[in-house]
GUDO-467493 format. One record per residue (C-alpha): x, y, z; residue in one letter; residue number from 0. Coordinates in steps of 0.5 Angstrom, whole numbers. Layout:
// residues N
X | Y | Z | A | NUM
...
// end
This chain:
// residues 490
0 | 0 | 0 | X | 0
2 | 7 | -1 | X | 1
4 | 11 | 5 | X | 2
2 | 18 | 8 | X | 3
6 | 23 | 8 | X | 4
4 | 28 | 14 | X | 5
6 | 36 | 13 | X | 6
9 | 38 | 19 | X | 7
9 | 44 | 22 | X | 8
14 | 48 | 24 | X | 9
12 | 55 | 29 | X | 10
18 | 60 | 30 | X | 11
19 | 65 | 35 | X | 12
12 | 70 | 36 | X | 13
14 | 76 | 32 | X | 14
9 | 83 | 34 | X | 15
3 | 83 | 34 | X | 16
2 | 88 | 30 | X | 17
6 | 85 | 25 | X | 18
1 | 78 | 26 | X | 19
-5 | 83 | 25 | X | 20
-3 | 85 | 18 | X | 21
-1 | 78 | 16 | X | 22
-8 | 75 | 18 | X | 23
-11 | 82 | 15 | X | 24
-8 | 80 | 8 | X | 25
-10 | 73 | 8 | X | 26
-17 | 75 | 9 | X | 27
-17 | 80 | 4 | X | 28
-14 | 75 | -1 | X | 29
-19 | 68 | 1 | X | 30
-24 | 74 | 0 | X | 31
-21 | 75 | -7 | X | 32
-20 | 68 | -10 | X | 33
-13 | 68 | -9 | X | 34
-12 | 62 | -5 | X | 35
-5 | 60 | -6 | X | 36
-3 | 67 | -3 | X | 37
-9 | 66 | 3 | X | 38
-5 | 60 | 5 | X | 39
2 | 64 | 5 | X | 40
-1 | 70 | 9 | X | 41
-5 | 65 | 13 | X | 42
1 | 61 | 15 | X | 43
5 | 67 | 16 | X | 44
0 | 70 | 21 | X | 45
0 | 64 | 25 | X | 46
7 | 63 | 26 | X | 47
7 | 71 | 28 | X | 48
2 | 69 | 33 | X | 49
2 | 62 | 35 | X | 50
-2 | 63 | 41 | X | 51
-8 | 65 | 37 | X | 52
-13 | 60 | 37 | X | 53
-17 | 64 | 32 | X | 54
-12 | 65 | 27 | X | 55
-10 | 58 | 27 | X | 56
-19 | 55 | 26 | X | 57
-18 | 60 | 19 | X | 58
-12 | 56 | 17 | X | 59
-14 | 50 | 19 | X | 60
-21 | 51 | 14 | X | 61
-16 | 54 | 9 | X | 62
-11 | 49 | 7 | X | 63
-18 | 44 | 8 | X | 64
-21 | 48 | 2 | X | 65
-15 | 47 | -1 | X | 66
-13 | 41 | -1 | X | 67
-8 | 40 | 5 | X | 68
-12 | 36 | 9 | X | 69
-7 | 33 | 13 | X | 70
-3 | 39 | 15 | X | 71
-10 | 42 | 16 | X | 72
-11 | 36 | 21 | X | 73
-5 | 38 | 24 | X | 74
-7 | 46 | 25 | X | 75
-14 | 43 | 28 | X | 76
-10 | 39 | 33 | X | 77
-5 | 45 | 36 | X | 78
-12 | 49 | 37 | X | 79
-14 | 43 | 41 | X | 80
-7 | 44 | 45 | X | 81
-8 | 52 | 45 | X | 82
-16 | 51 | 47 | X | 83
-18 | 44 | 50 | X | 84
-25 | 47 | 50 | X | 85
-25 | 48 | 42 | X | 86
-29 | 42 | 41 | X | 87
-31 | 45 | 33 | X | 88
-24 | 42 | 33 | X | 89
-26 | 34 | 34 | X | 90
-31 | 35 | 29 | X | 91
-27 | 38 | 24 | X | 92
-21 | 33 | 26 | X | 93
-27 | 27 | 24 | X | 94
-30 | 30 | 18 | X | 95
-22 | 31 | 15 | X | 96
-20 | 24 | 17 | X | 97
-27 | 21 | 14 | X | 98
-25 | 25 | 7 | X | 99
-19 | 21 | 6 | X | 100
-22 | 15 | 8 | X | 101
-18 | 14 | 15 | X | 102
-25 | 11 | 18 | X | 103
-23 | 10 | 24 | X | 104
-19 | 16 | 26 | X | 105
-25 | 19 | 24 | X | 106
-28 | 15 | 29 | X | 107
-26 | 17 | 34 | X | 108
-25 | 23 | 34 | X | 109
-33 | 23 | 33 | X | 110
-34 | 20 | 39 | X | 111
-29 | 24 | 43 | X | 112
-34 | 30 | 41 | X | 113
-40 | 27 | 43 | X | 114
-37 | 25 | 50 | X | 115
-34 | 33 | 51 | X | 116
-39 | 37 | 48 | X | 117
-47 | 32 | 48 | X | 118
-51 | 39 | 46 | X | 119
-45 | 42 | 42 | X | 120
-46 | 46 | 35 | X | 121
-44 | 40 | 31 | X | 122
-47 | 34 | 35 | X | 123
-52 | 33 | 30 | X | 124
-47 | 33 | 24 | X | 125
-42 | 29 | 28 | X | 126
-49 | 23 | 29 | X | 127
-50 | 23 | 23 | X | 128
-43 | 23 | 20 | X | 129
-41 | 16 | 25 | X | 130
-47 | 13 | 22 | X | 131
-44 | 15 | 15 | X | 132
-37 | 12 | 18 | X | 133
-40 | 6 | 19 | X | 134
-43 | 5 | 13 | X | 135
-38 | 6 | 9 | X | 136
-33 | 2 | 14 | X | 137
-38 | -4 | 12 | X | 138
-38 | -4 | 4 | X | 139
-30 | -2 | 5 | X | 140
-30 | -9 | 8 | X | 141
-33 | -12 | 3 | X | 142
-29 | -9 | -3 | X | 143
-22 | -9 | 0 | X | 144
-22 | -16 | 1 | X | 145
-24 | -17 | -6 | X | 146
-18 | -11 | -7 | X | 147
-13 | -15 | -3 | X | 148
-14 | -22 | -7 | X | 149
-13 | -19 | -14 | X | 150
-7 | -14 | -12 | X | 151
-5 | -21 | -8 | X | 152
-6 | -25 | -14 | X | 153
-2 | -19 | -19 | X | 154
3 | -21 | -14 | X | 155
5 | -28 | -15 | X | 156
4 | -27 | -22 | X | 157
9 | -22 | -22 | X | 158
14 | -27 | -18 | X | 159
13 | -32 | -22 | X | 160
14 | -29 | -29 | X | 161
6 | -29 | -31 | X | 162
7 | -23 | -34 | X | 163
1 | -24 | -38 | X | 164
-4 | -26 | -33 | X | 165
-1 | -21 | -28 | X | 166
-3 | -15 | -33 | X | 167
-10 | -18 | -36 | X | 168
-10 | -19 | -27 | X | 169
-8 | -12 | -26 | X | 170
-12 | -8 | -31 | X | 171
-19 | -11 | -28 | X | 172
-17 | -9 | -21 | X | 173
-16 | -1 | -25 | X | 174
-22 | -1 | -28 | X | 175
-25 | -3 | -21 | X | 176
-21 | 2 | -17 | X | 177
-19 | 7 | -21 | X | 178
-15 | 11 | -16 | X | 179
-12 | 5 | -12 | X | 180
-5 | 7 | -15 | X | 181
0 | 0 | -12 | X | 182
-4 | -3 | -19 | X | 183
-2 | 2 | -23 | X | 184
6 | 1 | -21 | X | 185
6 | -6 | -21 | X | 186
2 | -5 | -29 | X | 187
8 | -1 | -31 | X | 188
13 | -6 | -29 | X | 189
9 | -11 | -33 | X | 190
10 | -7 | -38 | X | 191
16 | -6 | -38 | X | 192
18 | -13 | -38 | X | 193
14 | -14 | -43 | X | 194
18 | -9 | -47 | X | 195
13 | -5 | -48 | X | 196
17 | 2 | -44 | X | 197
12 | 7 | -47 | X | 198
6 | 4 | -44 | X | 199
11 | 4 | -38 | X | 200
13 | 10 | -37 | X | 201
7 | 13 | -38 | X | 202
3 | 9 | -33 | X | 203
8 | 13 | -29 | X | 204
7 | 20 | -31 | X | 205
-1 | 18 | -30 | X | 206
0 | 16 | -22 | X | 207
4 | 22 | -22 | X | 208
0 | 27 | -24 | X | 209
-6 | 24 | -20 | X | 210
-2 | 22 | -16 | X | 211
3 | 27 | -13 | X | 212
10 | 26 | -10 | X | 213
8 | 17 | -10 | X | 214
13 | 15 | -8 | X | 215
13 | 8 | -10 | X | 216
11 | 11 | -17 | X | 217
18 | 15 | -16 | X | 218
22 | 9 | -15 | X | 219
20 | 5 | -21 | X | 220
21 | 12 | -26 | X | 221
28 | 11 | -23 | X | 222
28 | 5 | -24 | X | 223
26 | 3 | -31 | X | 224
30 | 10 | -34 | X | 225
36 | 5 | -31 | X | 226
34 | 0 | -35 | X | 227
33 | 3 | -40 | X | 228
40 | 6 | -41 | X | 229
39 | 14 | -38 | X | 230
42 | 13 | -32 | X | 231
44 | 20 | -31 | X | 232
37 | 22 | -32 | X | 233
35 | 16 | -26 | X | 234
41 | 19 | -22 | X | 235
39 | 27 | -22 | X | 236
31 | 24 | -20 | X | 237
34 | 19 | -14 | X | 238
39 | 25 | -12 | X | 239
32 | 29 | -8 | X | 240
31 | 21 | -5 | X | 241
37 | 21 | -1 | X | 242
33 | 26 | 4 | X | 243
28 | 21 | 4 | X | 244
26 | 15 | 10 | X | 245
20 | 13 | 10 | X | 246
17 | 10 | 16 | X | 247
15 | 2 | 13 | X | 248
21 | -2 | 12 | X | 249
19 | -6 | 6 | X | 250
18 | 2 | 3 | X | 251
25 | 4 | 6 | X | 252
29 | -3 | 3 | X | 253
26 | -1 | -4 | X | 254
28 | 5 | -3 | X | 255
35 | 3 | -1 | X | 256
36 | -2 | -7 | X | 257
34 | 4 | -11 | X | 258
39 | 9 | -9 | X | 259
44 | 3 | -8 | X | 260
43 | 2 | -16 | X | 261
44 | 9 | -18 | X | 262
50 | 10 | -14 | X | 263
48 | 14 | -8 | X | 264
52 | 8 | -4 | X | 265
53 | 13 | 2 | X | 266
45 | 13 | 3 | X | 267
44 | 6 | 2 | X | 268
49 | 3 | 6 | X | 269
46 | 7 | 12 | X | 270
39 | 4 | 11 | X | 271
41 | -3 | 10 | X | 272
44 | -3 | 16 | X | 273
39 | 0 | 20 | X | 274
34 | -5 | 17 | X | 275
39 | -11 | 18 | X | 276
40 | -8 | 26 | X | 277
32 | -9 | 25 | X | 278
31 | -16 | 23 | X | 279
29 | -14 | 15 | X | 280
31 | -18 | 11 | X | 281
27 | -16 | 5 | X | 282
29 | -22 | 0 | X | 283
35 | -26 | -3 | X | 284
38 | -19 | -5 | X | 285
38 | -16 | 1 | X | 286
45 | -19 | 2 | X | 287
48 | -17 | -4 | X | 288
45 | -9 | -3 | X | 289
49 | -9 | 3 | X | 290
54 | -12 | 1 | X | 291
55 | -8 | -5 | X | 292
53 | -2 | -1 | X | 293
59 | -3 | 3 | X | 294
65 | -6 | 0 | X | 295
63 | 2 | -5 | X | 296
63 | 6 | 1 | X | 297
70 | 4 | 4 | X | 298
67 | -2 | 8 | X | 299
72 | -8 | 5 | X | 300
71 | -13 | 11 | X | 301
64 | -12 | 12 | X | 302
62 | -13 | 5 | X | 303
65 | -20 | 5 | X | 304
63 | -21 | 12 | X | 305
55 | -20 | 9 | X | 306
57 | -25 | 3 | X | 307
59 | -30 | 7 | X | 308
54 | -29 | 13 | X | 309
51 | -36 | 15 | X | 310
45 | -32 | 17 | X | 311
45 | -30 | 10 | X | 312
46 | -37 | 7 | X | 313
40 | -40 | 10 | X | 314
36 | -34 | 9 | X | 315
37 | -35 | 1 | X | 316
38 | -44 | 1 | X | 317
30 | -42 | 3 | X | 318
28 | -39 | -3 | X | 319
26 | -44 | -9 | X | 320
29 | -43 | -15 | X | 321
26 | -45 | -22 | X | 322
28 | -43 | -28 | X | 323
21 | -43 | -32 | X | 324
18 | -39 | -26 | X | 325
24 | -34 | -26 | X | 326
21 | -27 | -28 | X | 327
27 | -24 | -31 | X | 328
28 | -31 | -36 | X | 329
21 | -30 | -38 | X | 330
22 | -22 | -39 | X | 331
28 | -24 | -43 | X | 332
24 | -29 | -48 | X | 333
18 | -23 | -48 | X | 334
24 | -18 | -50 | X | 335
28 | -22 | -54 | X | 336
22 | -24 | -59 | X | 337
20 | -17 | -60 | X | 338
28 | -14 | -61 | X | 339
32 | -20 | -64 | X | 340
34 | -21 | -71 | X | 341
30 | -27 | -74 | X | 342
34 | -33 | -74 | X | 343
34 | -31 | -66 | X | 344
27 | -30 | -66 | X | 345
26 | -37 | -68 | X | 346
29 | -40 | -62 | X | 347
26 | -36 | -57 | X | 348
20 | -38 | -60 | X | 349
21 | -46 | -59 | X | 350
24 | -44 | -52 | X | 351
18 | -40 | -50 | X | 352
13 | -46 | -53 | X | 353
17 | -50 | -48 | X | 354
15 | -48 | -43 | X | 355
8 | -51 | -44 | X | 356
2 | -45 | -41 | X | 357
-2 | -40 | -42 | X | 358
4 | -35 | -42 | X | 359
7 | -38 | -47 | X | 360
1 | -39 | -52 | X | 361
0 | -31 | -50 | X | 362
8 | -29 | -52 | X | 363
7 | -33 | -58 | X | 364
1 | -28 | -60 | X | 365
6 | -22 | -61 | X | 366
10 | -25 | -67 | X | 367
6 | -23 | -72 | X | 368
6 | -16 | -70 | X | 369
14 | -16 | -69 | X | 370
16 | -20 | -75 | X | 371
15 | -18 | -83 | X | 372
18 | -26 | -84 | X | 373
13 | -31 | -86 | X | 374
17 | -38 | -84 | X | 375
18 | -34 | -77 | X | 376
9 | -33 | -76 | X | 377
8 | -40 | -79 | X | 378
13 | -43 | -74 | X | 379
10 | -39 | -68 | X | 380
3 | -42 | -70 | X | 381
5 | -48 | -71 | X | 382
8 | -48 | -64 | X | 383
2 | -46 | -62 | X | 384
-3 | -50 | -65 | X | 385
1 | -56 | -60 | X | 386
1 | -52 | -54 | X | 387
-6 | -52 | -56 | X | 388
-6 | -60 | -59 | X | 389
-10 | -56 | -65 | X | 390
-9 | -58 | -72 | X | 391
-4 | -54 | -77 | X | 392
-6 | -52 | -83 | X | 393
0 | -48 | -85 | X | 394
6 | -48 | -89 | X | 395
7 | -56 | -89 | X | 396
15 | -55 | -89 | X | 397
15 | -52 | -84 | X | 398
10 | -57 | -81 | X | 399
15 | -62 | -83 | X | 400
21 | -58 | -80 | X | 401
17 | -58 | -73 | X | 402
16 | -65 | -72 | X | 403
25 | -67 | -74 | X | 404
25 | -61 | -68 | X | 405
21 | -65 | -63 | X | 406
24 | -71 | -65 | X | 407
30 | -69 | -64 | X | 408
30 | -66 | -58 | X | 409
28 | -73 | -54 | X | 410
35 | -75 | -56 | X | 411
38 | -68 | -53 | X | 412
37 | -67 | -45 | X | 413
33 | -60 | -44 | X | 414
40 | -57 | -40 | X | 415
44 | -58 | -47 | X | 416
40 | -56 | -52 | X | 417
40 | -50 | -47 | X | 418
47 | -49 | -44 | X | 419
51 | -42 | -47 | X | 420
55 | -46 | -51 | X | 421
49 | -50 | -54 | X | 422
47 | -49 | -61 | X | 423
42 | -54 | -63 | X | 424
37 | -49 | -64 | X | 425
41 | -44 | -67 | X | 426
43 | -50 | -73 | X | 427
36 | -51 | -73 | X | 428
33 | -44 | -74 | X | 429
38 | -42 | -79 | X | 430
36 | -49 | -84 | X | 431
29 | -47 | -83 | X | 432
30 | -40 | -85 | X | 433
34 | -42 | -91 | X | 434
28 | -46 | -94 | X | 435
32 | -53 | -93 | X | 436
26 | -58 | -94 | X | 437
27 | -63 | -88 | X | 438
23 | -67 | -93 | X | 439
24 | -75 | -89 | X | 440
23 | -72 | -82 | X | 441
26 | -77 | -78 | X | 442
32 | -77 | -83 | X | 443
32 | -69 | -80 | X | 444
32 | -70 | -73 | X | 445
37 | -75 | -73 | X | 446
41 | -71 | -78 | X | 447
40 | -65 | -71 | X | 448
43 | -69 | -67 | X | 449
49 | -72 | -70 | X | 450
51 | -65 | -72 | X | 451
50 | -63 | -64 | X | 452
54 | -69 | -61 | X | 453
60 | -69 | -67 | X | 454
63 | -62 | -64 | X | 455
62 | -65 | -57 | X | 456
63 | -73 | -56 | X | 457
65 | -75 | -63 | X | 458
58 | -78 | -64 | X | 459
59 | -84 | -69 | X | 460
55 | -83 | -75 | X | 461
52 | -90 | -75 | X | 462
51 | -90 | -68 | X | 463
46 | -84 | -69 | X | 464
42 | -88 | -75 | X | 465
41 | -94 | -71 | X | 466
38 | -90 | -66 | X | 467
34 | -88 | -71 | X | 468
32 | -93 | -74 | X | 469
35 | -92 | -80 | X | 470
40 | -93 | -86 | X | 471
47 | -90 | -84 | X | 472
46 | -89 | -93 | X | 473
39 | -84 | -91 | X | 474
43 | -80 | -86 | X | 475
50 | -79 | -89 | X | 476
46 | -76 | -95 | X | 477
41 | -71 | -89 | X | 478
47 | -69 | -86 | X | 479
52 | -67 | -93 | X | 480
44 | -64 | -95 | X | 481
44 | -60 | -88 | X | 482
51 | -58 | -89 | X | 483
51 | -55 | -96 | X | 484
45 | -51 | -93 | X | 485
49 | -48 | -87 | X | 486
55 | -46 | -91 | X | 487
51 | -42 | -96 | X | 488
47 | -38 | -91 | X | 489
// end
C-alpha cells in the first residue's frame, strides 16, 4: 500500500502582534478575492507570527482543507485542541477530514470524543450523523478490500512467477474496478516493462504522477526503469532528492534503498540497509547482495565480504526456491527477445517459449506477428501454437515437417544441453528453417540435428546416431551432407 506523508508543521518564535495582524488582514483579503495560493501563504505567516491564537489557527485549518491540504490541516486542528481544550469545533473537523481521506477509523474517534465532550454542541447532529455514515462505509470497505487485496495479491504471485500476461490481464481488471487504487497502476508499469512495452510503462507513470503526486512507489519505479533502459544520468538526478528521504515502512525503506544503491548514491543506501539489517529485515534474497554491495562502495572491504559469507544469510537464500520456468526475469527475456532480436533468434525464442508449455506461452507467441514481416517465423510460431493447444496445423506443410524433425530430435538431447551457453542446437535448426531447406524425411532430420550437435562435443559415430533412429546409415550421411551444404550457404 502507499503511504502517507503528513505535512509537519513547524511554528517560529512569536514576532508583534501588529505584524501577526496584518498578515491575518492579507490573507482575508486574498481568501476573499480567490487567491487561494496567496490566502494559504499569509495564512501561515499569520500563525507562525502569533502562535497562540486560536482564532488565526480554526481560519487556516479550513483554509489548507479548501485547498486540498488535508493532512496538514488536520495538524493545525490538533494544535488548536493543544492552544484551547474547549474547542470542540476542532474534533469534529479532525472527524470530518479524517473521514475524507478514508481513514474511518480516526474518524471514528474523533467522532465519539465530541460526542463524549460537547453532548449538545453545535456540531452534535452532523457528528451523528457523520458516525452513522463512517460506519456504512466501513462495511462495504470490508467487502470491496477484501475482493481489492485478493486480485493485488494474486497480481503479485503472477509478477514473481513471471506470468506476466496474466499479471497485466489481472491488474487491468482491478484498475477498471479501483481506478484510484495506485499500487495496481505500479505494478502494470513494471509488466510492461518487462513485456517490452516501455512506452506504455513510462506512461502508466507519468498517469500516477500526475493524479497521484509525490507517490513514492510510482518515483522509484520511474527511477528504476529509466536505469533499465540505459538513462542513468536521468535515473540518477530524479534519485538525487531521495536521498533525503525515510519513509516509515521497511519493505518501502528497502525498495528505496536497493533504488539508491542501483544508481550510485551507496552512502545513502549503506545507512539504510544496516538500520534495517540491525531491525531484523530481510526483505528477499538480495538483501545481502545490496549490502554487501553498498558496503564494499562505500570503503567497507571487510564488512561487504563478511555479508556475502554470513551464514544467516545463506540460510535465508537456501529457503527461497528457485525455478528457471517460474523465473521473471528469464520469461521477460523471452518476451523481450521476441519482440527486439533478429529473426534466426526469434526462431529460438519461439521454441523455447513454447516449451514452456502454459497459458503465458500461448500469449507471447501471440506477439510474433506483430513483430515480424517473415512468414516462415509467423508460421512456426503458429504451428507451436496449434501444439500448445494440441490443434491441427494447417499452415506452411514444410515448416510443418520442420516442427516434427524438431520434436524429435529434442527427446534425444537433454533440455540442459539444448539450453546451455555453449548449445547451438536451435541456432542450427532455426537457420536450416530460415534458409528453406525442405526436411522433407523428418526422421532423417532429427537424426541428422542431433549428429551435428553430438559430432562437435563426443564424437557422436554416425551409425550410431542411425541405429538410434532406425535408419539406413546411407539416408542419414546424405541429410547431414544436405544440411551442411545449407548452412554454408547461409
Amino acid at each position: 500500500m502507499e503511504a502517507n506523508y503528513e505535512a509537519v508543521m513547524t511554528l517560529p518564535e512569536p514576532e508583534s502582534p501588529l505584524a501577526a495582524e496584518l498578515h491575518y488582514y492579507r490573507g482575508r483579503r486574498a481568501l476573499r478575492e480567490g487567491r487561494l495560493d496567496e490566502a494559504t501563504f499569509f495564512m501561515a505567516e499569520a500563525t507562525a507570527a502569533a502562535t497562540h491564537r486560536v482564532d488565526y489557527h480554526k481560519q487556516y485549518a479550513e483554509l489548507l482543507f479548501e485547498v486540498g491540504e488535508v493532512y496538514h490541516a488536520n495538524d493545525v486542528w490538533k494544535r488548536v485542541l493543544e492552544l484551547d481544550e474547549t474547542a470542540t469545533e476542532a474534533l469534529y473537523h479532525l472527524a470530518s477530514n479524517c473521514a475524507y481521506v478514508s481513514q474511518y477509523e480516526e474518524a471514528a474517534n474523533y467522532a465519539s470524543e465530541y460526542l463524549a465532550r460537547d453532548t449538545k454542541g453545535h456540531y452534535t447532529e452532523a457528528v451523528q450523523s457523520l458516525l452513522e455514515l463512517i460506519e456504512l462505509e466501513q462495511e462495504l470497505e470490508d467487502e470491496e478490500e477484501d475482493e481489492l487485496i485478493t486480485w493485488h495479491t494474486e497480481a503479485q504471485r503472477q509478477i514473481d512467477k513471471g506470468r506476466l500476461f496474466a499479471a497485466k490481464a489481472t491488474l487491468e481488471r482491478l484498475i477498471g474496478q479501483y481506478p484510484s487504487f495506485w499500487p495496481a497502476y505500479n505494478n502494470l508499469s513494471v509488466v510492461s516493462f518487462y513485456l517490452g512495452d516501455d512506452q506504455a510503462a513510462f506512461r502508466t507513470l507519468e498517469y500516477v504522477l500526475d493524479q497521484n503526486p509525490g507517490n513514492l512507489h510510482a518515483i522509484l519505479n520511474t527511477i528504476l526503469l529509466l536505469h533499465e533502459a540505459g538513462q542513468s544520468e536521468a535515473a540518477t538526478q530524479l534519485s538525487t532528492p531521495l536521498t533525503r528521504v525515510r519513509p516509515l515502512q521497511f519493505d518501502l525503506r528497502y525498495k528505496l534503498a536497493t533504488t539508491l544503491a542501483l544508481v550510485g548514491h551507496y552512502d545513502r543506501a549503506y545507512e539504510e540497509l544496516r538500520l534495517l539489517k540491525d531491525r531484523g529485515f530481510r526483505g528477499d534474497p538480495l538483501f545481502g547482495h545490496w549490502l554487501s554491495v553498498s558496503a564494499y562502495k562505500t570503503g567497507r572491504l571487510e564488512e561487504a565480504a563478511t555479508y556475502l559469507n554470513n551464514e544467516e544469510m545463506k540460510r535465508f537464500e537456501e529457503k527461497q526456491s528457485f525455478d528457471i520456468r517460474e523465473n521473471l526475469e528469464f520469461r521477460s527475456a523471452l518476451v523481450q527477445g521476441l519482440r527486439q532480436e533478429t529473426d534466426l533468434a526469434r526462431v529460438e525464442i519461439i521454441r523455447i517459449i513454447s516449451n514452456l508449455k502454459d497459458d503465458e506461452a500461448f500469449e507471447a507467441l501471440a506477439l510474433t506477428n506483430a513483430v515480424t514481416e517473415n512468414e516462415t517465423v509467423r508460421a512456426f510460431a503458429e504451428m507451436c501454437r496449434a501444439d500448445l493447444c494440441q490443434q491441427p496445423f494447417h499452415g506452411d506443410v514444410r515448416v510443418k515437417r520442420a516442427f516434427d524433425a524438431l520434436v524429435l530430435a529434442e527427446a534425444h538431447v537433454s533440455e540442459a544441453e539444448r539450453m546451455s551457453l555453449e548449445g547451438d542446437f536451435y541456432e542450427r535448426f532455426a537457420t536450416l528453417l530460415l534458409s528453406d531447406e525442405t526436411f522433407m524425411d523428418v526422421t532423417a532430420s532429427a537424426a541428422a540435428l542431433v549428429w551435428m550437435f553430438y559430432t562437435k562435443r563426443d564424437a557422436l559415430i554416425l551409425e550410431e546416431c542411425a541405429n538410434a533412429f532406425h535408419l539406413p546409415v546411407d539416408t542419414l550421411t546424405e541429410t547431414v551432407r544436405s544440411f551442411k551444404r545449407t548452412l554454408e550457404q547461409a
